[in-house]
DODREN-648007 format. One line per 3 residues: number of its first residue (from 1); for each residue x, z, y of N, C-alpha, C. Coordinates in steps of 0.2 Angstrom, whole numbers. Each point is the difference from the previous one (the first is absolute). Layout:
N
NUM) X/Z/Y/X/Z/Y/X/Z/Y; ...
END
This chain:
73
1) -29/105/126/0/-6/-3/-3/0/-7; -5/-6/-1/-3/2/-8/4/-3/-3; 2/3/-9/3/1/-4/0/-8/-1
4) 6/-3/-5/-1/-7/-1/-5/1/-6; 3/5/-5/-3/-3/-7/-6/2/2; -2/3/2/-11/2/0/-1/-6/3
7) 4/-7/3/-7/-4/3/-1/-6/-5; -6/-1/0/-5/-4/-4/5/-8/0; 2/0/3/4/-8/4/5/0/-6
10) 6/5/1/5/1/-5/0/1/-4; -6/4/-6/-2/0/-6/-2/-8/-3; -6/-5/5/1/-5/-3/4/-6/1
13) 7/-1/4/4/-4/-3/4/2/-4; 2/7/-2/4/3/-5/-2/-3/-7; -7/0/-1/-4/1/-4/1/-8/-2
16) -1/-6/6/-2/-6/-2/7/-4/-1; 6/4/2/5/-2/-1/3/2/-7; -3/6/-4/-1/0/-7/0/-9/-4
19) -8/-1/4/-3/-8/-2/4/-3/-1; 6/-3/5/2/-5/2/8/-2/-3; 0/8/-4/7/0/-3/0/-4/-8
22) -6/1/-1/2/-5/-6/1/-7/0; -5/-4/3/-2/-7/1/7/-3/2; 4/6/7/6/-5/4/7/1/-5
25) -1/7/-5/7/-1/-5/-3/-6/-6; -6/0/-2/0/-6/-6/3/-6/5; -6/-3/5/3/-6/5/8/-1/0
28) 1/6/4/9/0/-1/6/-2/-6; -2/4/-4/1/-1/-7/-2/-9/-3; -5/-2/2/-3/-7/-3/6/-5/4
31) 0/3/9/4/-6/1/7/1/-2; 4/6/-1/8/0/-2/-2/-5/-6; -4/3/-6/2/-5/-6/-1/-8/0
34) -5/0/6/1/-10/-1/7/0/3; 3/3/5/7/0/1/3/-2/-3; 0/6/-7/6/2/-5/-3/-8/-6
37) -6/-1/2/-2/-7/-6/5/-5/3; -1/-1/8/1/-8/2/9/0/-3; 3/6/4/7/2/-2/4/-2/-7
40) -3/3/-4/3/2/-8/-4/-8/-2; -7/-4/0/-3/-4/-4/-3/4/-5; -4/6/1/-2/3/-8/-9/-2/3
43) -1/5/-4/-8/2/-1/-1/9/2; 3/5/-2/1/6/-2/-1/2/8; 1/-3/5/4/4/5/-8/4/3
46) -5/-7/1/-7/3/4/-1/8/-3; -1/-3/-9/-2/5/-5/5/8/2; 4/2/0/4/5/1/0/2/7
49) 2/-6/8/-3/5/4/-6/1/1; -6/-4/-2/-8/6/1/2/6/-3; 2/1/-6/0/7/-5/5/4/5
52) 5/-2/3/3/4/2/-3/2/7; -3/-5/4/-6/3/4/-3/5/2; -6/0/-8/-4/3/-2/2/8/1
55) 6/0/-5/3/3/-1/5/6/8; -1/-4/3/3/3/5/-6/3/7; -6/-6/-2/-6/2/4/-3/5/-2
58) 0/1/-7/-3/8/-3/6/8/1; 3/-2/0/7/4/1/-3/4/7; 1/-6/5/-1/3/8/-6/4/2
61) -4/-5/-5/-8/3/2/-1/8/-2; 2/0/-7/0/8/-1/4/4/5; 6/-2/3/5/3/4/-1/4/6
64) -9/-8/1/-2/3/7/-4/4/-1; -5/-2/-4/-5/4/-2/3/8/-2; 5/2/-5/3/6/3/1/4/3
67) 3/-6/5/2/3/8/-4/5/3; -6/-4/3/-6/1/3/-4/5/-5; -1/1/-6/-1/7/-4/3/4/3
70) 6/1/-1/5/7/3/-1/2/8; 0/-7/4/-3/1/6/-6/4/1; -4/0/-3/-7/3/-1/1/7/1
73) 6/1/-6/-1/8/0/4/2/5
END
């Protein structure tokens, strides 16, 4: 049976699912804070979950990216 990590298949969704982790934690992030706007009546909310997003899209990205380094070796 061929090894999973050597097929060419599995390196590129690993790789494009790197891509897709930031876009869906800011979106994420974008909709909780209209939530927390509609909820409380402020302004702050959108502002703080993008940053909180952002911040959690860069977090996993490196995590993956990591990952898959150490898999290498």
């Amino acid at each position: 049976m061929p090894d999973p990590k050597k097929n060419p298949l599995v390196t590129v969704v690993r790789y494009s699912e790197i891509g897709f982790i930031l876009p869906a934690a800011v979106l994420l992030g974008y909709l909780i804070g209209t939530a927390i706007d509609h909820w409380l009546h402020s302004k702050w909310g959108v502002i703080a979950g993008v940053i909180f997003g952002v911040v959690a899209g860069f977090i996993s990205m490196i995590r993956m990216a990591l990952r898959s380094e150490n898999e290498k070796d």
